[in-house]
N, C-alpha and C positions, 0 to 999 in steps of 0.2 A: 601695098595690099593692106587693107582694114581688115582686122580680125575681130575687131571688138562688136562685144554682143550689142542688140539692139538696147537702147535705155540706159547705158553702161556709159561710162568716160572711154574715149578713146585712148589707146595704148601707142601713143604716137613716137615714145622711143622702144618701144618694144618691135613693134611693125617695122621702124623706120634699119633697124637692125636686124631684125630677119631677112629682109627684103635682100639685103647687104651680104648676107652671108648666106643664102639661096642662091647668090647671083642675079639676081633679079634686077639688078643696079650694078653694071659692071665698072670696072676703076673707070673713071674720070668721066662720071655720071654727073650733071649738072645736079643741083639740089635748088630748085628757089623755092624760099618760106613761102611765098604768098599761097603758089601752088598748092605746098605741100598743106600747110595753115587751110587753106580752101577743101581737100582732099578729106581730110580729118573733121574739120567743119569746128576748127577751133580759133582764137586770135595766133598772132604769130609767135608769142611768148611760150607757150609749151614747145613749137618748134624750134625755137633758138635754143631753151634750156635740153631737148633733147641731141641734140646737135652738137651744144658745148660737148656734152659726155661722150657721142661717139667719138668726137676728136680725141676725147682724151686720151679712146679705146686704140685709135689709131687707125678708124675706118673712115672718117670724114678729114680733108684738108679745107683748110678755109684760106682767101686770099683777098687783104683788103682792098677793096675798090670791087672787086669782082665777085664774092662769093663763094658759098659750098662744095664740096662736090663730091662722091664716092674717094678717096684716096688711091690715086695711081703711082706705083713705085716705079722705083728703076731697077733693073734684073740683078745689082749688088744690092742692094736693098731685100729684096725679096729672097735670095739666093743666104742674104743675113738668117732671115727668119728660119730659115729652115735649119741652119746650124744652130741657132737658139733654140728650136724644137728638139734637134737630137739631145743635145747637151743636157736638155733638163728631161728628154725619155729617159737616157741613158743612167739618169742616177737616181730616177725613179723603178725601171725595172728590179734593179735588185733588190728595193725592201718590196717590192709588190709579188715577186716569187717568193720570198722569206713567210709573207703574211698570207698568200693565198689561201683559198678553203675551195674544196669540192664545186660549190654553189660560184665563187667567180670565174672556175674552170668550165663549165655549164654557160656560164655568162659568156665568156669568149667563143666556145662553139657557136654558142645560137647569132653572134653577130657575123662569126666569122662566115656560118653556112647563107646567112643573107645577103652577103658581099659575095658568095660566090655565085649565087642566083642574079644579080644585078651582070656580075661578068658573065654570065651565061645567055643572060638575056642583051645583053647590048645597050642594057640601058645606064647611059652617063651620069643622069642626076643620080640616081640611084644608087651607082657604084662613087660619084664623090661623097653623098651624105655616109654611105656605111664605111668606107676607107676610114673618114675622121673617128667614127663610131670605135669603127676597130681600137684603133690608138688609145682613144679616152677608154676602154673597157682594158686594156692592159696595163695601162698603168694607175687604172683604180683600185685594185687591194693594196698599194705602196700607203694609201689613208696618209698622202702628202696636201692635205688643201692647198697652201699656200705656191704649192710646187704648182699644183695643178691647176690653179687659176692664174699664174704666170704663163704654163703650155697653153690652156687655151687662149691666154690672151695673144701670143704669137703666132696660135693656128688663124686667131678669128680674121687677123689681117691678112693674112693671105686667101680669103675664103671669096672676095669678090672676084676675085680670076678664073675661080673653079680649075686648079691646076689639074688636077685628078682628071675633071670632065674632058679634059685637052690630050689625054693621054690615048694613042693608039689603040684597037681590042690587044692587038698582042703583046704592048707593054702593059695592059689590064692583067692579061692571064699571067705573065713574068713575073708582075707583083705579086699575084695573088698564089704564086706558088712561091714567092717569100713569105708570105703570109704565113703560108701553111705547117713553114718549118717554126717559126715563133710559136707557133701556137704549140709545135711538137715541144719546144724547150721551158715553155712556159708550164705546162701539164705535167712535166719532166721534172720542173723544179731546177732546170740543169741554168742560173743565170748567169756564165759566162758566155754559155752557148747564145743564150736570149741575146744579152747583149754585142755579140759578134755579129748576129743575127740581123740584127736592127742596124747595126753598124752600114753593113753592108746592104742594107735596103735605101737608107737614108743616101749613099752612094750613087746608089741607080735612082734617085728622085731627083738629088741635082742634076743629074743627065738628063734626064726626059724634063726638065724644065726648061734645061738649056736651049734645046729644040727648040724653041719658043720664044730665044731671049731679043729677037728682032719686032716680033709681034705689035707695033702700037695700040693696038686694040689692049694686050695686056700691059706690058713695062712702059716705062716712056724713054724715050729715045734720045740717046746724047744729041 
């Protein structure tokens, strides 16, 4: 997808990562330059230099002889990341309850009641973009950068599978009535509770990903 205005340089790693973590390119998405280089209406040299960095990111795999491609993991692989996200939620929640203010409590509602309208509505894309949303808006009063640009970097790689969008309506509403208790402990100020909370939600995401863990389309297969 080209976003870039008319007259403007195209944004060929900007696009080429949204796309990615939209799902719009799901794992083990072929990538050729020339295409993409043709698509963007540039030489092939921005797309190589955009490409090295997604690699970096951990959304692109490259394999000599053969080329690019969306990164497709294995369900230990993936099943990593997600233990890597709780571990760095979990010691973020506590300074982010300590520093909260009125205005981030306000903040969490208003994402939390638009995740619940996406579950209410049935709609998947909707209810993966606000799930992440969620997350990132709880543990943003912790004012951890460095914390926080490691989470998303472990969110971003698992974002082309859209696990959330894979998820049943009725494991939708089960989350989102875990939701509702974080959000009660976060407002609370109570962070043990938070973090039992999240403990235990983080729990039921391994499961409902499991569901999933034969899938080719998502993991790749021993």
């Amino acid at each position: 997808m080209n976003t870039t205005p008319e007259g403007e340089q195209p944004q060929v790693l900007g696009d080429l990562r949204r796309a990615m973590l939209d799902g719009d390119e799901p794992p083990g998405t072929p990538i050729p330059i020339d295409a993409v280089a043709a698509f963007f209406g540039v030489s092939q040299n921005p797309v190589r230099e955009a490409l090295k960095i997604l690699i970096g990111e951990g959304l692109v795999q490259h394999t000599p002889h053969v080329g690019y491609r969306v990164a497709h993991l294995t369900f230990a692989e993936f099943r990593e990341l997600y233990d890597v996200r709780q571990a760095l939620e979990s010691s973020a929640l506590r300074s982010a309850v300590e520093h909260a203010t009125p205005a981030d409590d306000l903040a969490l509602r208003d994402v939390h009641e638009s995740l619940a309208e996406a579950v209410h509505a049935g709609d998947e894309r909707a209810y993966h973009a606000r799930s992440r949303e969620f997350h990132m808006t709880l543990i943003a009063p912790a004012r951890m950068a460095r914390l926080q640009r490691m989470y998303e970097s472990a969110w971003n790689i698992t974002e082309p599978a859209r696990p959330m969008a894979r998820v049943s309506q009725p494991g939708r509403v089960a989350f989102h009535g875990e939701h509702d208790r974080m959000v009660e402990a976060f407002v609370a100020r109570d962070a043990e509770r938070l973090v039992a909370e999240s403990a235990t939600h983080y729990e039921h995401l391994r499961s409902a990903i499991e569901a999933f863990a034969g899938d080719p389309d998502v993991f790749v297969q021993p």
